[in-house]
C-alpha positions as CSV (number, residue, x, y, z in Angstrom):
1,X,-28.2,91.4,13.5
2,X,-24.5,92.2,12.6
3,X,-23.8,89.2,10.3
4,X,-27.4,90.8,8.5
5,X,-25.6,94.3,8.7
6,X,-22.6,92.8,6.9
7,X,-24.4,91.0,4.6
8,X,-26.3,94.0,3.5
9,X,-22.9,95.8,3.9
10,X,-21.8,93.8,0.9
11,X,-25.1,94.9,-1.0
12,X,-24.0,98.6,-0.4
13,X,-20.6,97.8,-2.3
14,X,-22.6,95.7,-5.1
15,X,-24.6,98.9,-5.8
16,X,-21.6,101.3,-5.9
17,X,-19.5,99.1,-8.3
18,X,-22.8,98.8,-10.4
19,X,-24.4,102.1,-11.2
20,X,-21.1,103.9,-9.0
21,X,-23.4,106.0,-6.5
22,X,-26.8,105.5,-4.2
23,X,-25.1,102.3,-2.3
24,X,-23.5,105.1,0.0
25,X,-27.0,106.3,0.5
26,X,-28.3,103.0,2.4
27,X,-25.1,103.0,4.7
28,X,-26.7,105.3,7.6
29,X,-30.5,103.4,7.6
30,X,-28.1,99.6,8.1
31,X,-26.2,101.5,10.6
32,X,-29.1,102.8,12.7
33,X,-31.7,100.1,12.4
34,X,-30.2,97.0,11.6
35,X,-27.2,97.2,13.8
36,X,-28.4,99.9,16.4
37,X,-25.4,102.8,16.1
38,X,-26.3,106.2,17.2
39,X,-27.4,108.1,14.1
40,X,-24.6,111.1,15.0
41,X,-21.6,108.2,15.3
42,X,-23.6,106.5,12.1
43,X,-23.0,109.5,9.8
44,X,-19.4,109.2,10.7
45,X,-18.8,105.6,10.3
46,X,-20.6,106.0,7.1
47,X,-17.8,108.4,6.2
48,X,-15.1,106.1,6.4
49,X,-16.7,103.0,4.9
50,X,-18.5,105.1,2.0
51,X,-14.6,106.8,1.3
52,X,-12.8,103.1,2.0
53,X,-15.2,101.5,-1.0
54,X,-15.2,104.7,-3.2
55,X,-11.4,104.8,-3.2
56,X,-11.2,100.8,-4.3
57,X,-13.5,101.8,-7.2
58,X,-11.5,105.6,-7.7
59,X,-8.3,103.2,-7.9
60,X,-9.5,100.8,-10.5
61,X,-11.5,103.8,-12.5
62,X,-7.9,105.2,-12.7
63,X,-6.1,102.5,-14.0
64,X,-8.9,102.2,-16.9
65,X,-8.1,106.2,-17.1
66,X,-11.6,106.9,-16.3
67,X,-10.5,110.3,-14.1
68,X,-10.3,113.3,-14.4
69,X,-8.0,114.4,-12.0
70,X,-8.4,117.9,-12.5
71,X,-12.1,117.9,-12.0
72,X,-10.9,116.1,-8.9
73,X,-9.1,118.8,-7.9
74,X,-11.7,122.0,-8.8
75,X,-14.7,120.1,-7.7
76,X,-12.4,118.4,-4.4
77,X,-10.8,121.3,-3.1
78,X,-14.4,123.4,-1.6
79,X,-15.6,119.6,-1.5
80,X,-12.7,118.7,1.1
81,X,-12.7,121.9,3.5
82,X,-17.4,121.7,3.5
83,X,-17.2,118.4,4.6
84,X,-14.1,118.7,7.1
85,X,-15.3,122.2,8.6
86,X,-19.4,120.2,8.9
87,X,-17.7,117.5,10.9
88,X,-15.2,119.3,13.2
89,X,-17.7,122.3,14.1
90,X,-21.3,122.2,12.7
91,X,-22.2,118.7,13.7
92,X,-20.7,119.3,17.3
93,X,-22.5,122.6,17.8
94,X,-25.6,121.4,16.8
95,X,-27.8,121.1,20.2
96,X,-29.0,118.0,21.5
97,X,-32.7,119.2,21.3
98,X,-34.1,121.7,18.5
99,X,-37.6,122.4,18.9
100,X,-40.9,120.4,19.6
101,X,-44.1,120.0,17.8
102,X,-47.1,118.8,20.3
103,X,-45.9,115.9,22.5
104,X,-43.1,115.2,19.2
105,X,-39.6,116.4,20.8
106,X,-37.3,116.3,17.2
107,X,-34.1,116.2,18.6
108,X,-30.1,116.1,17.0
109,X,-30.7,112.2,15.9
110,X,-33.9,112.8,14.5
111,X,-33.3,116.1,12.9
112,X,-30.0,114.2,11.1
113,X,-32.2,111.1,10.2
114,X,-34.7,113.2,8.5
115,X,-32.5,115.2,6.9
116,X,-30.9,112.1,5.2
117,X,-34.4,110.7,4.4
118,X,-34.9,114.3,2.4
119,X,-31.8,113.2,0.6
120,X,-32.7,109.9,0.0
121,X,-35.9,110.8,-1.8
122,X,-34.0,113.7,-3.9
123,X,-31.5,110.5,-4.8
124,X,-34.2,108.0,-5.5
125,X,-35.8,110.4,-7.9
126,X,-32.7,111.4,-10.0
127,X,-32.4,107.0,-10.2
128,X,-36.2,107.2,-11.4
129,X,-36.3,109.8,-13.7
130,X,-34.8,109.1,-17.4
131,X,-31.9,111.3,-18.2
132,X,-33.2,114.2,-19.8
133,X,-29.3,115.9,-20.2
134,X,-27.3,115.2,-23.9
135,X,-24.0,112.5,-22.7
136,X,-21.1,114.4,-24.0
137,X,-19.0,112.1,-26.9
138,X,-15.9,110.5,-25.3
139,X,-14.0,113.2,-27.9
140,X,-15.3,116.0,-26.5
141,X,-13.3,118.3,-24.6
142,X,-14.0,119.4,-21.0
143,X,-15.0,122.5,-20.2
144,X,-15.6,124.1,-16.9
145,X,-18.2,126.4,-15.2
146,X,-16.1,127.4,-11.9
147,X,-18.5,129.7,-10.1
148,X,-21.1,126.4,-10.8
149,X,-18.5,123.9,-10.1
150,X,-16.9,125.7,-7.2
151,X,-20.5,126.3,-5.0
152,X,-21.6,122.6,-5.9
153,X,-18.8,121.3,-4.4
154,X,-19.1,123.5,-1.7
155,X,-23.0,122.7,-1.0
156,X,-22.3,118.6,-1.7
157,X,-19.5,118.6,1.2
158,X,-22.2,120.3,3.4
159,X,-24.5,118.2,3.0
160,X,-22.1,114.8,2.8
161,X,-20.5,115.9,6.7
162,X,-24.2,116.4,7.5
163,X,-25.4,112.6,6.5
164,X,-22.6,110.8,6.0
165,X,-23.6,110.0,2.1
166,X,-21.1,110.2,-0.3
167,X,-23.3,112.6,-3.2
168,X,-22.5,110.4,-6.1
169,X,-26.1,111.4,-7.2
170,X,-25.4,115.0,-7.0
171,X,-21.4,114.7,-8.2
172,X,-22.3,112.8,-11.5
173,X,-24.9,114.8,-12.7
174,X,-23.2,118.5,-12.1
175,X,-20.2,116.5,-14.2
176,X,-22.1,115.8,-16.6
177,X,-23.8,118.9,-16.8
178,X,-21.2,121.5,-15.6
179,X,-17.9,119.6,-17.0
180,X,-19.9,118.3,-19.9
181,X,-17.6,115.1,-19.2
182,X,-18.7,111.9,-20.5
183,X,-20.4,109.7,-18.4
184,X,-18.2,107.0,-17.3
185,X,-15.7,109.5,-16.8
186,X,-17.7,111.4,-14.4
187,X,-18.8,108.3,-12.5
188,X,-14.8,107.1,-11.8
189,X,-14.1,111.1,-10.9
190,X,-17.2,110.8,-9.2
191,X,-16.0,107.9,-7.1
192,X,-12.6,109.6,-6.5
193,X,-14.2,112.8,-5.2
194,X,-16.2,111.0,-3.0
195,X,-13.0,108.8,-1.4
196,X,-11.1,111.7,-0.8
197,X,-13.9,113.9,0.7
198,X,-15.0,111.2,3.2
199,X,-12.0,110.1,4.2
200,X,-10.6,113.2,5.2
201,X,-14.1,114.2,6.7
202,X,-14.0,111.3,8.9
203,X,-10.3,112.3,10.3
204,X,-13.2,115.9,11.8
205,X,-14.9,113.1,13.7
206,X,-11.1,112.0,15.3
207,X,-10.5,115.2,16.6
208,X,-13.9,114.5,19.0
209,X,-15.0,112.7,22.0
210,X,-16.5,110.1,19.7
211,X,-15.4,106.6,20.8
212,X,-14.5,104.6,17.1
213,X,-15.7,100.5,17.6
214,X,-12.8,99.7,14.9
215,X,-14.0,96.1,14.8
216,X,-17.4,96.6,13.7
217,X,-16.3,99.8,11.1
218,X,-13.3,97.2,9.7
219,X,-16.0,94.6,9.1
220,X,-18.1,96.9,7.6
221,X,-16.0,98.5,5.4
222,X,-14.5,94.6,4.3
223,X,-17.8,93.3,3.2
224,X,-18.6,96.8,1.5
225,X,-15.4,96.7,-0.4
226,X,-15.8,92.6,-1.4
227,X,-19.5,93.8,-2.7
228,X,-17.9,96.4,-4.9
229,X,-15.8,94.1,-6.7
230,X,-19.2,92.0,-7.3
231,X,-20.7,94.6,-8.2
232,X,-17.8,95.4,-11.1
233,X,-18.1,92.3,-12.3
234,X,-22.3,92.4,-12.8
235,X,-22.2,95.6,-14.5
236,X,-20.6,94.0,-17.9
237,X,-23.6,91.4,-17.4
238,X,-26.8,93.7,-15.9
239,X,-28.3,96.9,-17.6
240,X,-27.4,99.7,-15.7
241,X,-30.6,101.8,-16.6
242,X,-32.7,99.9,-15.2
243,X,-31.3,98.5,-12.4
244,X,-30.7,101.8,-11.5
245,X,-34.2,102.6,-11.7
246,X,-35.5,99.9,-9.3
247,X,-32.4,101.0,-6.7
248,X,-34.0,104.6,-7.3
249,X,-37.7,102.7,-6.1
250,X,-36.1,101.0,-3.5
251,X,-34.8,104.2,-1.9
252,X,-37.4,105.7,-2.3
253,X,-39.6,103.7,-0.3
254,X,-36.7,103.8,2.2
255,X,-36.7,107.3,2.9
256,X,-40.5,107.1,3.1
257,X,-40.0,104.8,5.7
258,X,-37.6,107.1,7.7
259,X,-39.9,110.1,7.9
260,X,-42.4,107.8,9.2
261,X,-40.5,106.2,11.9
262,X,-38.7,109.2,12.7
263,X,-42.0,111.4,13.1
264,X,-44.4,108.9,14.5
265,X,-42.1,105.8,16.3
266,X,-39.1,107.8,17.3
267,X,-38.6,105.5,20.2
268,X,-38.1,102.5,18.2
269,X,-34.6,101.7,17.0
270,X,-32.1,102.7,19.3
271,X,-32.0,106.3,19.8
């Protein structure tokens, strides 16, 4: 079950160099049900390998000059302290068991799966949907909404120390839309935001009891990073579009199957 973990490890990676966001978003599900890691540890593994494989693509994005580094800044900044403050307090004070429906006990795992299939079908459906916002020319200049820009950040670090993804499907689009930045611009900012958030969210988790299986996370994180050059190197070859679109099925159907196994097979799977 691990080589498969690493093996789809490397899929993760070959998504994010591709269409630069949603591979984060199949990090946790590999984590929990392939290779059996507590769904609480799983969102903070995912921190580190989503941020480790982010920051290889932030790097070469930057050398093309494909950042903005003061959109990393504005949009980083609330982005940074969300996701740190979620990891070092919220997570840890959230109670082992919240509430029961029937003979159905959702407890801290559940509750954190569930809320990560929610995202995942939010995710799948901006991959699904056509773009329905005008791409700003590569000429135009970058304007910024900072009230917008500033709670967005804010709200997309909560939610990224909640589940462990990275938000590349909620950073490119408020770009886009809030920055009016050009599209591959937004996706190499993208990328840097989510490196920098992640990493530095996952240094919450070392200030807790939680033990860190290096080995495992360093593996990981290898085969992720080896996807994303693959993953470079198909997107001059493969139309983005519609790949993107049969990711955006695929997760789809994935975070179906969460809610269903969470709700109705809780047992099954390691937690």
């Amino acid at each position: 079950m691990e080589i498969l973990g690493f093996i789809l490890a490397a899929i993760v990676g070959v998504s994010l160099g591709l269409i630069g966001s949603g591979g984060s978003i199949l990090t946790v599900p590999i984590l929990v049900y392939i290779m059996g890691i507590d769904p609480v540890l799983a969102t903070a593994y995912s921190l580190f390998i989503v941020g480790s494989t982010a920051l290889v693509g932030g790097v070469q994005s930057a050398i093309q000059k494909r950042v903005d580094f003061k959109t990393v800044l504005i949009f980083g900044i609330p982005s940074i302290a969300a996701v740190y403050a979620t990891r070092m307090w919220l997570v840890p004070m959230i109670p082992q068991e919240l509430f029961s429906i029937g003979s159905l006990v959702i407890t801290k795992s559940i509750a954190l799966m569930l809320l990560f299939a929610v995202v995942m079908i939010l995710a799948s459906v901006s991959m699904i949907r056509p773009g329905t916002t005008k791409e700003a020319d590569e000429n135009t200049p970058i304007t910024y909404n900072y009230p917008m820009i500033l709670l967005e950040g804010t709200l997309v670090g909560m939610l990224t120390g909640l589940v462990g993804a990275g938000g590349g499907f909620l950073i490119i689009p408020a770009l886009v839309i809030l920055a009016r930045m050009p599209m591959k611009l937004a996706v190499g900012t993208s990328l840097f935001i989510i490196a920098v958030k992640s990493l530095i969210g996952f240094t919450g988790d070392l200030q807790g009891a939680q033990v860190i299986d290096w080995k495992l996370l360093g593996g990981f994180t290898a085969f992720a990073v080896i996807g994303i050059f693959i993953g470079i190197v198909l997107s001059k070859k493969i139309s983005g579009d519609k790949l993107k679109k049969s990711f955006g099925w695929f997760v789809l159907i994935m975070g179906i199957y969460i809610i269903v196994k969470e709700i109705f097979f809780p047992s099954i799977g390691g937690h």
